[in-house]
C-alpha positions in Angstrom: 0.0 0.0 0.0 1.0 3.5 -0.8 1.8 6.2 1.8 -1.2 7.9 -0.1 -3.4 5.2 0.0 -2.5 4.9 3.8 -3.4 8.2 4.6 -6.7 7.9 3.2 -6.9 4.7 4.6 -6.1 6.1 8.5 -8.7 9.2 8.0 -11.5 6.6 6.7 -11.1 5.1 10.0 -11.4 8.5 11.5 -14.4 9.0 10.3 -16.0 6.0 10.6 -15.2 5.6 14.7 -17.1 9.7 14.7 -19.2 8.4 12.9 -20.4 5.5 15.2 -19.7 7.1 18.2 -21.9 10.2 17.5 -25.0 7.9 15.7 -25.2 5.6 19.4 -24.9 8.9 21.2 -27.9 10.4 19.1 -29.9 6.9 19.6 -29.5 7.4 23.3 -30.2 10.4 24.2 -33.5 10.1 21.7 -34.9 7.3 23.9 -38.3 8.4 24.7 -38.7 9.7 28.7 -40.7 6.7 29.4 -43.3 6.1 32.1 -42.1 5.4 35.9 -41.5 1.9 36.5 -43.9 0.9 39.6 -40.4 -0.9 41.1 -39.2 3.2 40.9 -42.3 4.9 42.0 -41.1 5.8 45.3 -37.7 6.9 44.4 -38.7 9.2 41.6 -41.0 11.3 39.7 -42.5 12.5 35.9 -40.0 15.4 36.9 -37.0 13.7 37.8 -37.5 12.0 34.7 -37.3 14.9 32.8 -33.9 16.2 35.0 -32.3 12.8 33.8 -33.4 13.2 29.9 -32.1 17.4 30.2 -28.5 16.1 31.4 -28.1 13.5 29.3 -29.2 16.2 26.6 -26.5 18.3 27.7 -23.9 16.3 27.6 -24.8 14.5 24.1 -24.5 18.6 23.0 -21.6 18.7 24.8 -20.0 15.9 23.4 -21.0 16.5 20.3 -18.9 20.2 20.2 -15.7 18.4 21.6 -15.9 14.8 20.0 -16.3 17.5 16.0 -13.4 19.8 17.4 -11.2 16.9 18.1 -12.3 15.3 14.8 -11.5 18.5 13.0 -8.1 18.7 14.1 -6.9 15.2 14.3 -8.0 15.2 10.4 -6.1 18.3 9.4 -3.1 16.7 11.3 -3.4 13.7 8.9 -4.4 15.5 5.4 -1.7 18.1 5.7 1.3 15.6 7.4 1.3 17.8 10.4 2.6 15.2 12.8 5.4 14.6 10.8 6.3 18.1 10.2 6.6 18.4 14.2 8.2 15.5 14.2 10.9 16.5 11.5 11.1 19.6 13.4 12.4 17.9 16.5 14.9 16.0 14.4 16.7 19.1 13.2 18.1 20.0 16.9 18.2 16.5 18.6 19.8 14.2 17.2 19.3 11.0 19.5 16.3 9.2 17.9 15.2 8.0 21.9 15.3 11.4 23.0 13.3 12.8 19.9 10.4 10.0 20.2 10.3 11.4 23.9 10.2 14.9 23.1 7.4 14.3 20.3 5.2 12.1 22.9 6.0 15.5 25.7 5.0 17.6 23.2 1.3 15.7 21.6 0.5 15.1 25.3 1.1 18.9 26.4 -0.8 20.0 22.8 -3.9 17.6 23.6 -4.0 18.9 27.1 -4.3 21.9 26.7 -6.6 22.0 24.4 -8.9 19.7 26.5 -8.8 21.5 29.7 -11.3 24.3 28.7 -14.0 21.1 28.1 -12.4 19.5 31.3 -13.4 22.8 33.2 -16.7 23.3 31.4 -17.7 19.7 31.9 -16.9 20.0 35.5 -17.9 23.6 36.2 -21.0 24.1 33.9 -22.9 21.0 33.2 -22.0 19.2 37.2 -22.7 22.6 38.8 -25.5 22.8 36.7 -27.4 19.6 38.1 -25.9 19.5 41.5 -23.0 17.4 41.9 -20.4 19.3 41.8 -18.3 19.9 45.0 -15.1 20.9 43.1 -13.3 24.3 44.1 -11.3 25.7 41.1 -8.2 25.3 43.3 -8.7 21.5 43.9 -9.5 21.5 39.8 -5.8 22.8 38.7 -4.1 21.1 41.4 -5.6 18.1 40.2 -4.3 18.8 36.9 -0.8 19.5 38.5 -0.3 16.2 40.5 -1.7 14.6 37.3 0.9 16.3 35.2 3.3 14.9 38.1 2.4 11.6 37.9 2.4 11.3 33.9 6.2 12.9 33.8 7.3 10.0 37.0 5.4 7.0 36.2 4.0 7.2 32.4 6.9 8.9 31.3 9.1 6.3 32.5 7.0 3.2 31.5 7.3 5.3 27.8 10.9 5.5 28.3 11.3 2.1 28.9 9.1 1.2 26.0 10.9 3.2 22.9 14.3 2.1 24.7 13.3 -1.8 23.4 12.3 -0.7 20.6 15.2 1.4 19.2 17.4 -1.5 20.7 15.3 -4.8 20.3 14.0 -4.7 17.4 10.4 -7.0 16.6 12.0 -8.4 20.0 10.3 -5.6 21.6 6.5 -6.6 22.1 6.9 -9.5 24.6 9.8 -8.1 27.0 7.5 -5.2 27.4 4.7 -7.2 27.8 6.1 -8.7 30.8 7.2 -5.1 31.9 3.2 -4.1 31.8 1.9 -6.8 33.2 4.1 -6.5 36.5 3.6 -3.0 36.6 -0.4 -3.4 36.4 -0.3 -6.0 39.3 2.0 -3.2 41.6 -0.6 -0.8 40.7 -3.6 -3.0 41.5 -1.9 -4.0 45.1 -0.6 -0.2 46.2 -3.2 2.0 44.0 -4.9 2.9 47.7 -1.6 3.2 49.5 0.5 4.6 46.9 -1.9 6.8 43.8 -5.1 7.4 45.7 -3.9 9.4 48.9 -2.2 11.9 46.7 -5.7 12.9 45.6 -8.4 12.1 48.6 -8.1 11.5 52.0 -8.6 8.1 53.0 -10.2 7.2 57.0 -10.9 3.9 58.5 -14.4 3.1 58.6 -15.0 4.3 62.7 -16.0 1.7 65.4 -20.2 1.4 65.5 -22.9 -0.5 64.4 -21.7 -0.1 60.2 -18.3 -1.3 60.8 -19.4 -4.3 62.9 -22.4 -5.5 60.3 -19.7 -5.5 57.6 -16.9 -7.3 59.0 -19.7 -9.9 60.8 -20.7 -10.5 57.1 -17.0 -10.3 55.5 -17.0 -13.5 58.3 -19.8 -15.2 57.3 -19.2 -15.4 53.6 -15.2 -16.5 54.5 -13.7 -13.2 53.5 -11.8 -11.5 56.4 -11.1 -8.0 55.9 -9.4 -5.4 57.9 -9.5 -2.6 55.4 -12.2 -0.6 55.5 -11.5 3.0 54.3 -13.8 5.9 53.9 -12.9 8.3 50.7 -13.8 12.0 50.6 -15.4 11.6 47.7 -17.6 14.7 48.4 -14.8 16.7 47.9 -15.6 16.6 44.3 -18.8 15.1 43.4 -22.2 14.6 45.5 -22.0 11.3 43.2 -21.6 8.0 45.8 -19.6 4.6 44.7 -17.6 1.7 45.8 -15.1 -0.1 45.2 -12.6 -3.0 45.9 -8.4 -2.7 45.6 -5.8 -5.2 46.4 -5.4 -9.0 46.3 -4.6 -11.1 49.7 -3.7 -9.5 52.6 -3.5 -5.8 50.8 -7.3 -5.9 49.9 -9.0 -3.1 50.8 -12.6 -1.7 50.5 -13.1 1.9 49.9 -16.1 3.6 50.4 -17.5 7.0 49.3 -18.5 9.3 52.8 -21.4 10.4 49.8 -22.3 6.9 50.1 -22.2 6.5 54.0 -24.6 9.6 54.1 -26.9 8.7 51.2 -27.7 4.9 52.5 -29.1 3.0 55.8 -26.5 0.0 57.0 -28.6 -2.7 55.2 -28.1 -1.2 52.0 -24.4 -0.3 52.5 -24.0 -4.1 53.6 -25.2 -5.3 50.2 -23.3 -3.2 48.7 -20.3 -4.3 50.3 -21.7 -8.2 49.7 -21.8 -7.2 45.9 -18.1 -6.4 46.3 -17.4 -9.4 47.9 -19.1 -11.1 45.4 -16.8 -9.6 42.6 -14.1 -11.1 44.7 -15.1 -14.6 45.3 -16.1 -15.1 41.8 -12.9 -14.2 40.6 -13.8 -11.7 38.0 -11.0 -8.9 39.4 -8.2 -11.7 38.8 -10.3 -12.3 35.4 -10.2 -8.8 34.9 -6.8 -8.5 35.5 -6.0 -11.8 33.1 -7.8 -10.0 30.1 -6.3 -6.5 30.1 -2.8 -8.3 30.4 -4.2 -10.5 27.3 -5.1 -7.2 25.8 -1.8 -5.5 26.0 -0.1 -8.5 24.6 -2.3 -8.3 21.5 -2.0 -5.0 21.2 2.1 -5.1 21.7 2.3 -7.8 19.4 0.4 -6.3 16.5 1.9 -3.1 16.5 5.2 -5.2 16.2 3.7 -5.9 12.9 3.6 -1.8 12.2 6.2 -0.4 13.8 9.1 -0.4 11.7 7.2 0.3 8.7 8.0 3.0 6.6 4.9 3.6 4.7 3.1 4.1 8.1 6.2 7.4 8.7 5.4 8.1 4.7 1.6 8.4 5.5 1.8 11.1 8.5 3.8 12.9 6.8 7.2 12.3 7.8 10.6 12.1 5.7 12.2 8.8 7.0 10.7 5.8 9.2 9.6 7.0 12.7 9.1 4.6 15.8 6.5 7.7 17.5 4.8 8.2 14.4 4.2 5.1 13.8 2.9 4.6 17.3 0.3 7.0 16.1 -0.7 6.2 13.6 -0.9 2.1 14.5 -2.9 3.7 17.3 -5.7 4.8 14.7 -5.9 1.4 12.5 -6.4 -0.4 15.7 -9.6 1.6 17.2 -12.0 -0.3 15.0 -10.4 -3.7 16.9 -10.3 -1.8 19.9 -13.5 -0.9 19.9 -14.9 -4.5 19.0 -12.8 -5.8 22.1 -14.4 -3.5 24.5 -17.7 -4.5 23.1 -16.3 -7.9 24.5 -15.2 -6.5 27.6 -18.0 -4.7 28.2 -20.2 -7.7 27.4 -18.1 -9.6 29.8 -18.6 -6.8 32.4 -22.1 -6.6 32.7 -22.6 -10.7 33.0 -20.3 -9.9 35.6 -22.5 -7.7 37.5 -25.2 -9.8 37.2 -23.3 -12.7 39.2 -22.1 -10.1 41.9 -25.8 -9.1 42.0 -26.8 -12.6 42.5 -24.0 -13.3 45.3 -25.0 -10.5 47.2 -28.7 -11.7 47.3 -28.0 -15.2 47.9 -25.4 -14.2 51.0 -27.2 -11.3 52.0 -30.4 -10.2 50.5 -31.6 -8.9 47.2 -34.1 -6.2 48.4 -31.1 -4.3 50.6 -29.3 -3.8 46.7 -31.8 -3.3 44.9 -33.0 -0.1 47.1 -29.5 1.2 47.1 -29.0 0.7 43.4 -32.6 2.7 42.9 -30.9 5.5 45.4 -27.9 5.2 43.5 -29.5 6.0 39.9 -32.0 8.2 41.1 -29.4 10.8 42.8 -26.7 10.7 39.6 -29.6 10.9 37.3 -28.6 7.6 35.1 -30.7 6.7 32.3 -33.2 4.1 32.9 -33.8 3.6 29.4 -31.0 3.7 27.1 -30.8 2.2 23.7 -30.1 -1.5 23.3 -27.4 -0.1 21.1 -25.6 2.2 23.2 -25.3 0.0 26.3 -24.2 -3.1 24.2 -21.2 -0.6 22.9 -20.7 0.9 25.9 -22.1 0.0 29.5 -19.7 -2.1 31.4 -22.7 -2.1 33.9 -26.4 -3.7 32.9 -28.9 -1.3 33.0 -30.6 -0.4 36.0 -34.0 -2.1 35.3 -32.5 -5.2 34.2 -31.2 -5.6 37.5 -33.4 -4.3 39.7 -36.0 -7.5 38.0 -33.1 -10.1 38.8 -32.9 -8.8 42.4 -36.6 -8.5 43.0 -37.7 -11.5 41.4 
């Protein structure tokens, strides 16, 4: 294939991920407002109904502003050989090819940043202050942004290094030694994510002594799964929007719990929620979860093998000689239509894992418990209780909230 016929090739697939992406958006947030469910009709309202179908509303607009800027420019960067021009510009005063891929990758992350941080701010400021949940202080937004920055430069800057390193100096050898390299470092992450990542952003508090902490670890008990770890996460620092969730393996797991979620729910439904949890963990979908996305990356690393040290790919972006970061980029772009048909999968894989966590919790616990907290739950973020069969088989990585709540209840 041409350079030429690459280029076209890399904006056709441009357009048709826009294309898709913006036609399951538009099906979704056309959904009629329907009727409310008698299972809902003492949680919510004609009114709240009509709250839920504005801010989805909003942010379909929203995302359809951003998702046509981002579009716009990512084109022009492909039709006039942009990247490569700012990559040949690098080349002319650095000379070490390592250090130039570096640079370029500094320099597109900085670019794409800043551009997104006036949606980041609208997103956060406008359309969450407009409906409620947003507790963020302009302050905690750009230092946010800063320890972000931070951690990029430390940790994703050095797992980049690493990465063009083996390439420049191992050839097609490349894919698998980094493989392993990931893989290590997403199991570190999973184990010290709450020790390590998460303080530098919330304040974590063990759960205090009362009747709470003693129904949880009584149930932890019952179902065999001792846990000392019970952390509280002030989540309400940002959002009034409550979750959950699970860290760790062995002796470093750890449950973390919203303080939105301590005030918004009763101990019985905070217990099922917790049970759910649990129920991700005895079923074995976090080490499954952990299995595929290692999986992933190998694919992934082993395609763009395939791609990397192809000149036609450096031709196509524009550059004047073969290019390890350009063709990063543009391999990134051929593989979104695969990428998006594996998280289909993963999604698909998600949700029938939700269902079993759902059924562990009622079996060990009870179902009613959930299924009121998981009414709460969608009722105060304003989810969509009826999106297009479309749109959550593309995209939810939890089942719709109906679809549970008649599992749990029947």
């Amino acid at each position: 294939m041409s350079p030429e016929s690459l280029k076209y090739l890399l904006l056709g697939v441009l357009i048709f991920g826009v294309l898709v992406e913006k036609l399951l958006s538009y099906l979704n947030v056309k959904q009629p407002v329907p009727q409310v469910p008698p299972t809902l009709t003492e949680y919510l309202d004609a009114k709240k109904l009509e709250e839920s179908k504005a801010y989805q509303r909003e942010y379909f607009r929203f995302g359809l502003f951003s998702g046509l800027f981002s579009f716009i420019l990512t084109f022009l960067f492909i039709w006039n050989g942009w990247f490569g021009a700012i990559d040949m510009w690098i080349g002319s005063f650095v000379p070490n090819p390592l250090i130039q891929s570096v640079l370029f990758f500094a320099l597109i992350f900085i670019g794409s940043d800043v551009i997104s941080l006036p949606f980041d701010y609208y997103g956060t400021f406008v359309i969450e202050e407009k409906f409620g949940f947003n507790k963020t202080t302009v302050q905690t937004f750009f230092t946010d942004k800063l320890k972000g920055y931070l951690l990029s430069i430390l940790v994703g800057g050095g797992l980049l290094l690493v990465f063009l390193w083996l390439i420049h100096q191992m050839g097609p050898h490349f894919w698998w030694i980094f493989w392993i390299i990931a893989a290590v470092f997403m199991v570190v992450v999973n184990l010290f994510y709450t020790a390590w990542i998460l303080p530098l952003f919330n304040k974590l508090t063990p759960l205090e002594d009362g009747e709470l902490k003693h129904r949880i670890i009584h149930y932890a008990r019952s179902v065999g799964f001792p846990l000392d770890n019970i952390l509280v996460m002030d989540g309400s620092k940002r959002s009034a929007k409550a979750n959950a969730f699970f860290s760790g393996f062995g002796k470093r797991k750890k449950v973390v719990l919203y303080d939105t979620l301590l005030e918004q729910h009763p101990p019985d439904e905070l217990v099922a929620v917790l049970a759910h949890e649990v129920g991700h963990y005895k079923k074995k979908h976090i080490v499954l979860g952990m299995i595929s996305s290692v999986l992933q990356i190998g694919l992934l690393l082993f395609l763009l093998s395939q791609f990397i040290f192809s000149e036609t790919m450096s031709f196509a972006l524009g550059g004047e000689a073969w290019s390890a970061q350009l063709n990063i980029i543009g391999f990134t772009m051929l593989f979104s239509p695969i990428s998006m048909i594996i998280g289909m999968g993963m999604n698909w894989l998600s949700r029938k894992h939700e269902f079993e966590a759902d059924a562990f919790a009622k079996d060990t616990f009870a179902g009613k418990p959930l299924a009121e907290a998981l009414k709460t739950l969608s009722v105060k973020t304003l989810s969509n209780i009826n999106p297009h069969p479309w749109y959550v088989f593309v995209n939810y990585s939890h089942p719709p909230l109906l679809e549970r709540l008649q599992k749990l209840e029947s």
